[in-house]
N, C-alpha and C positions, 0 to 999 in steps of 0.2 A: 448367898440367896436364902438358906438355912436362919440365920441369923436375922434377913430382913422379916422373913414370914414370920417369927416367933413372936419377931416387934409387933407384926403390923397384928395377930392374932392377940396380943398382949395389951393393946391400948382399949379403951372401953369403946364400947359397940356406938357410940354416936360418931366419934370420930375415924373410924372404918368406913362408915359412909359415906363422909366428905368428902377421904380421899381416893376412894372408888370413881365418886360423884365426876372430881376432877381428873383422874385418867380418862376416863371415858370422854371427855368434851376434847383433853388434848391430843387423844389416840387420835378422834373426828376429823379435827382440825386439820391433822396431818393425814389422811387417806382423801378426804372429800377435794384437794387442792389439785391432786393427781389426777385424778379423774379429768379434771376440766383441763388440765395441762394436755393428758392425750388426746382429748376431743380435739380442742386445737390444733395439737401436730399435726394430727390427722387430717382436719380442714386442709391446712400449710398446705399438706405432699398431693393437695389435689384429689380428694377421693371425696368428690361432689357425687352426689347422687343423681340421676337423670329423674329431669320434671320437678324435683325437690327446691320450693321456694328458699331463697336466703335474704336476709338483712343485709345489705351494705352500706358501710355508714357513708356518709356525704363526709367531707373534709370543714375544717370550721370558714372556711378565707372562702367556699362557695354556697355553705349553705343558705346565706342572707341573700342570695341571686335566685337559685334553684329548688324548686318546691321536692318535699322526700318524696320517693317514690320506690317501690318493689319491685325489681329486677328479676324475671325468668329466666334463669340459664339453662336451658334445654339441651346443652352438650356440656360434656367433660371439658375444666378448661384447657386440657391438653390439645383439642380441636382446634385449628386455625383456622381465621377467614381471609379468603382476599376478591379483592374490589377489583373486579374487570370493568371498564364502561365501553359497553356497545355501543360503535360509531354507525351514523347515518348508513353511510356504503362505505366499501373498501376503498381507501385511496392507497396509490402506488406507497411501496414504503421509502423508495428513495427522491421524494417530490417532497422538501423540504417547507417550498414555499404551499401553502395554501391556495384555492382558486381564488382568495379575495387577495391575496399578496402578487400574485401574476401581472404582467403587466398583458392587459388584454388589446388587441386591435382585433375592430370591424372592417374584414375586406367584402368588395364588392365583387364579381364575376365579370370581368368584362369579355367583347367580343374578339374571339383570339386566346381567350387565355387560358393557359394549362397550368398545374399547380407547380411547376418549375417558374412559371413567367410571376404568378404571386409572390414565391418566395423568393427570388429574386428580388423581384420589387420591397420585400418588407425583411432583406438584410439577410436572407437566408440561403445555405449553398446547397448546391446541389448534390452532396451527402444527404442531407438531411432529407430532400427530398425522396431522394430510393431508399432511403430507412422508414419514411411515411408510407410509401407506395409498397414496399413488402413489409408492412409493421405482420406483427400474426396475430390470429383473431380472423375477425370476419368483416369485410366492406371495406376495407385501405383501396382495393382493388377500383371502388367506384370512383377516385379522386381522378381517374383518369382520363374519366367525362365530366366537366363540369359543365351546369347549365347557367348561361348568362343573364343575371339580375342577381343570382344570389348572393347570400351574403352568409361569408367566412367568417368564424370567430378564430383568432390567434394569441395563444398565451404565451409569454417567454419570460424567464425566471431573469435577475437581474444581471447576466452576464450576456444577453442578449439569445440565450439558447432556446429551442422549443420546446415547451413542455406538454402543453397540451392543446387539440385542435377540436374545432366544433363546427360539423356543415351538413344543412336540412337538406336531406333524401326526397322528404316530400314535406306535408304540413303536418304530419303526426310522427314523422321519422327523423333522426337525427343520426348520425354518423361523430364519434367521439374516436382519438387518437389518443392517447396518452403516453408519457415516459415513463418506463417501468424498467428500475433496474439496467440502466444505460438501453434498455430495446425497448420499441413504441410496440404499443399494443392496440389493434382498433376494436372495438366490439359499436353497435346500434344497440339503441332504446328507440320503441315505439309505444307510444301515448294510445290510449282508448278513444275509438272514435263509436261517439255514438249517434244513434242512427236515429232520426224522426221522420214520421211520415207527413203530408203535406199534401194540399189539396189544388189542382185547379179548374176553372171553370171559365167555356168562351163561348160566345156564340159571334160568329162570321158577319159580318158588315161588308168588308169591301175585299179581303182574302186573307186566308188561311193563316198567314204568315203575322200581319196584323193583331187580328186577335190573337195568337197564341201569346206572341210579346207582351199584348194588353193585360193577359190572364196571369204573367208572372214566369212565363217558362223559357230561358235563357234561348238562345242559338242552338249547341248541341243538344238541347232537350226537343226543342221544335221538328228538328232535323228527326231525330229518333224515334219521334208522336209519328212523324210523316211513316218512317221507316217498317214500325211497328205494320202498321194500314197499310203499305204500298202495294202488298199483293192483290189486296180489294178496294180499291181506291187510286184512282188517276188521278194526284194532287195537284197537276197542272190542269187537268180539265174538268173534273168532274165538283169540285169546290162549288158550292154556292148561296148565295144569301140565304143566309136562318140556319145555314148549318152548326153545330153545336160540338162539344167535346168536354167530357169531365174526363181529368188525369190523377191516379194517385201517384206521385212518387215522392226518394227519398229525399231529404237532406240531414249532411254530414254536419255535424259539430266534435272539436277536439277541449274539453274544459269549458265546456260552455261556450265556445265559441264558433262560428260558424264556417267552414272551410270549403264549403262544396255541396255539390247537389249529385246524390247515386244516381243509381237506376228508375226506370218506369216499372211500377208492378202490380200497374191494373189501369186499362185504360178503355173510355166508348167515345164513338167520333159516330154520331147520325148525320148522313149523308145522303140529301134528297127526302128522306123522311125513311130511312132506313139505318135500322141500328147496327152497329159492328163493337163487340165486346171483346178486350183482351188480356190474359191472365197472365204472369209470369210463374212459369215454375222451375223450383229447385233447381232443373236442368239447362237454367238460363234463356229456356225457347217460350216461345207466348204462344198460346193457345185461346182459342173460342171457349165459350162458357161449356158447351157440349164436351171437350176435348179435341177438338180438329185442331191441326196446325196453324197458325196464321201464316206460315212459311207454304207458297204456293210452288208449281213449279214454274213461274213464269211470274215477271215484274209487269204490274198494270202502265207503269210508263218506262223507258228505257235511259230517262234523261232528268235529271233534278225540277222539281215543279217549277214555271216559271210561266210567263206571258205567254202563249202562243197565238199565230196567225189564224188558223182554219182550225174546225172543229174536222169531223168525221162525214163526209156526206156522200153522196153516192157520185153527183158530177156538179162541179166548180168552172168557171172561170179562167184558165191559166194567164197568171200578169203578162204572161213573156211570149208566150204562141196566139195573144188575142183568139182563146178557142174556147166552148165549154168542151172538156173532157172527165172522163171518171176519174175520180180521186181517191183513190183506193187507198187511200192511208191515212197517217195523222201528222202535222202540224206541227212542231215544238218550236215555238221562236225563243233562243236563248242567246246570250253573248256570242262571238266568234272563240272557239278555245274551250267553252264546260264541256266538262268529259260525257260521253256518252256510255252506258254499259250494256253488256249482254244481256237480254231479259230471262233467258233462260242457258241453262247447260248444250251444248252442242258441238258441231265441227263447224268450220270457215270453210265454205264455199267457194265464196268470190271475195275478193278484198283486191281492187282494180279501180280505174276511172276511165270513163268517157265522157261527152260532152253533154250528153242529159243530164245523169245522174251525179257527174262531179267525183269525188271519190267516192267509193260506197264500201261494203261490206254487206254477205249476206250469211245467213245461218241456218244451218240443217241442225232439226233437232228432232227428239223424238215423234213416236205418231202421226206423222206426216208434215208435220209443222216446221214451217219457216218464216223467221221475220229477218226484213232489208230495215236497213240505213243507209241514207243517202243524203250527199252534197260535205261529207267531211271536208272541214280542214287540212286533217289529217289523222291516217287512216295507224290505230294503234296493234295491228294482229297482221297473219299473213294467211293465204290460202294453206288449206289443212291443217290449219290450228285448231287444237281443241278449247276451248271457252268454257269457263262456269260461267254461273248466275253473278251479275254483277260486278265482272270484270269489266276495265275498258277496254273495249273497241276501236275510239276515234272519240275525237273531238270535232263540237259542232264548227259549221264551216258556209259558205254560199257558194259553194265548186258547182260546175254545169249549171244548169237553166233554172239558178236560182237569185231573187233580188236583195235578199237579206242573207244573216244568216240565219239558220233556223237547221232543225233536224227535220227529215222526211222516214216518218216508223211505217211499215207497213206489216200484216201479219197474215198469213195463210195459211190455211188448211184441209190438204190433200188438193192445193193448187188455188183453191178459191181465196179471196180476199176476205177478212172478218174484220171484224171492228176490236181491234185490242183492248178495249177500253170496256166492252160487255160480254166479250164472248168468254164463254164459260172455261174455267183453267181448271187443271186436276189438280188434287190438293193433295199435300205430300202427307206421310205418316202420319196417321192420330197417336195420341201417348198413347203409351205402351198400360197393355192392360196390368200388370204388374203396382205400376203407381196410380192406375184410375183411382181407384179410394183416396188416395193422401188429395189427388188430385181436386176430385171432387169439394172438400173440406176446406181447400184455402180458395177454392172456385168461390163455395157458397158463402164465402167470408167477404170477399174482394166483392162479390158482386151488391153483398147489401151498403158496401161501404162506397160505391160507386152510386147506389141508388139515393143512400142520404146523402153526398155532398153533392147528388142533383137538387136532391130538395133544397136542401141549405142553400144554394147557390140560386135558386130558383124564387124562394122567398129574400132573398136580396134585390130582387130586380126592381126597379123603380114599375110602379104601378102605369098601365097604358089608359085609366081611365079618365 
């Protein structure tokens, strides 16, 4: 080394520069290469920075396809991902086949049939039956009433097995069985039903029953309009021309579709030129606009509205003893066999026949009050039975000194005869002071909405001019 420095000091001062000039470039050469080589390793072993953009080249065999673009790796690539896909709903893990791969059949319900008599009939033994009938879960239990007209759906995998069962509960309810793990499991789904309200409007031509149909309100809705009114309103007698009714109530739809008609919850029936307004509330009972009950203690008729013979009068006629005498009651000429009911809560008196009155029944009730039935067919109660409101008593009947059949109602009180049909009833419980307020609020809601779709209903009417 001695030897080289003397050289390199020894040569003349331009060429010590050169070779200076050129150490220096090749020292360069060899440390700047190092550098990049550790960068790299370093890349290699994975020591990405978080959030730190990187180049990645594309390959040359995709670039002519795939436009370049800059890639975010926001994790270390040591981080792994993995792909779950969320299924619809859970199906069993051991149901190979799919519901579209099943082979399905539509059974009917027929009269007589049990789900042993089905599955029988569509290849199926009676294992499988008491494995459907204690599946676990909830509702296997109801397959043990079937109602006739329905219709079963039955899936069976291609060895003729069951796999899964499908049967409506009602029209928004379904009952699902499935095979799960060699044991059926049942759970129910129910659909939203939603609710709209609806209007009707009638006025009375030739009877009650008529118009209500006319106005759009099914059977049990009519029946229920009566029901609503029965405590103030004698819908076998007291109905008549020009009388009028606006109803609000519900109907069901399930998907837009229409399934049913609810409840009434808000209804006026003017009768004779007197109005009667009814509210439903929360607690399921109807109420007057005031808050009174509509629920009396006593039925204004005792017998489903129908044609009657006699009205109410003081003395008639009789067909059968050619005589006038007092008639101290009322009238109901109905079929032989419609049920008669109690009008009010009490004990059975008499419940006997003789040759006046035919079979009868009589009733002790509060406050001195008694009403007779007379001429049953036959008599549904015995002496010292106790009766509510609206139980049967008998069916109408023409027993004793009668020419058709008909029911004979008579009512008194403290022995005197009254006229059932206007004499004053005591009226049961007002709502409770408690909910008056809420009361009030769906009161004064129902009642403007009764009074617009009189209007509405009122300017629809063909002009009388």
């Amino acid at each position: 080394m001695k030897n080289i420095k003397n050289l390199y000091f020894a040569l003349p001062k331009q060429h010590q520069i050169i070779i200076t000039s050129c150490a220096l470039v090749v020292l360069f050469l060899l440390v700047v290469p190092l550098k990049s080589s550790k960068q790299t390793t370093s890349s290699a072993a994975g020591e990405f920075k978080v959030g730190q953009r990187y180049q990645v080249a594309i390959p040359e065999n995709l670039s002519n396809d795939l436009p370049s673009a800059t890639i975010e790796l926001p994790v270390k690539p040591s981080d792994t991902f993995e792909y779950k896909e969320t299924p619809v709903r859970d199906l069993p893990s051991n149901i190979e086949e799919s519901a579209a791969q099943l082979q399905w059949q539509s059974v009917k319900v027929r009269s007589g049939d049990s789900l042993a008599k089905i599955f029988k009939r569509n290849s199926l033994n009676a294992t499988t039956t008491h494995k459907v009938i204690t599946a676990q879960g909830e509702g296997s239990e109801l397959l043990k009433k079937l109602s006739v007209g329905d219709i079963m759906r039955i899936g069976k995998d291609d060895k003729g097995s069951l796999v899964s069962l499908e049967y409506p509960l009602s029209k928004n309810e379904t009952l699902f069985v499935n095979l799960q793990n060699q044991q059926y499991h049942a759970y129910k789904e129910s659909k939203a039903v939603e609710v709209r309200e609806a209007i009707a409007h009638g006025i009375i031509k030739s009877n009650f029953w008529n118009a209500a149909a006319s106005a759009g309100l099914n059977d049990g809705q009519i029946i229920n309009l009566a029901n609503v009114f029965g405590w103030d309103i004698d819908f076998a007698l007291d109905i008549r021309e020009g009388d009028s009714f606006n109803v609000i109530y519900e109907n069901q739809y399930v998907e837009g579709e229409f399934i049913g008609t609810g409840k009434i919850v808000a209804a006026e029936f003017i009768n004779q030129g007197e109005s009667f307004q009814a509210i439903r509330f929360t607690d399921g009972e109807y109420y007057s606009a005031d808050g009174r009950s509509m629920r009396k203690a006593f039925l204004r008729a005792p017998v489903s509205f129908r044609y009657i013979s006699s009205n109410f009068k003081p003395k008639r006629f009789h067909p059968i003893q050619k005589r006038w005498k007092a008639h101290n009651g009322t009238d109901y000429r109905a079929k032989k066999g419609t049920p008669v009911v109690a009008a009010g809560n009490g004990k059975v008196t008499h419940s006997t026949y003789n040759k006046y009155n035919g079979n009868y029944v009589f009733i002790q009730h509060g406050n001195g009050i008694v009403t007779k039935y007379l001429h049953f067919s036959k008599r549904a109660v015995k002496k010292g039975q106790r009766v509510k409101q609206g139980q049967v008593i008998g069916y109408v009947g023409s027993t004793g000194m009668s020419q058709a059949p008909h029911l004979h109602y008579e009512f008194l009180l403290n022995g005197v005869h009254r006229n059932p049909r206007t004499v004053k009833l005591p009226d049961a419980k007002p709502i409770s002071t408690k909910y008056r307020k809420a009361f009030d609020e769906i009161a004064a809601q129902r009642l403007a909405e009764l009074s617009g779709s009189r209007r509405i209903m009122l300017s629809m009417q063909p002009s009388t001019d």
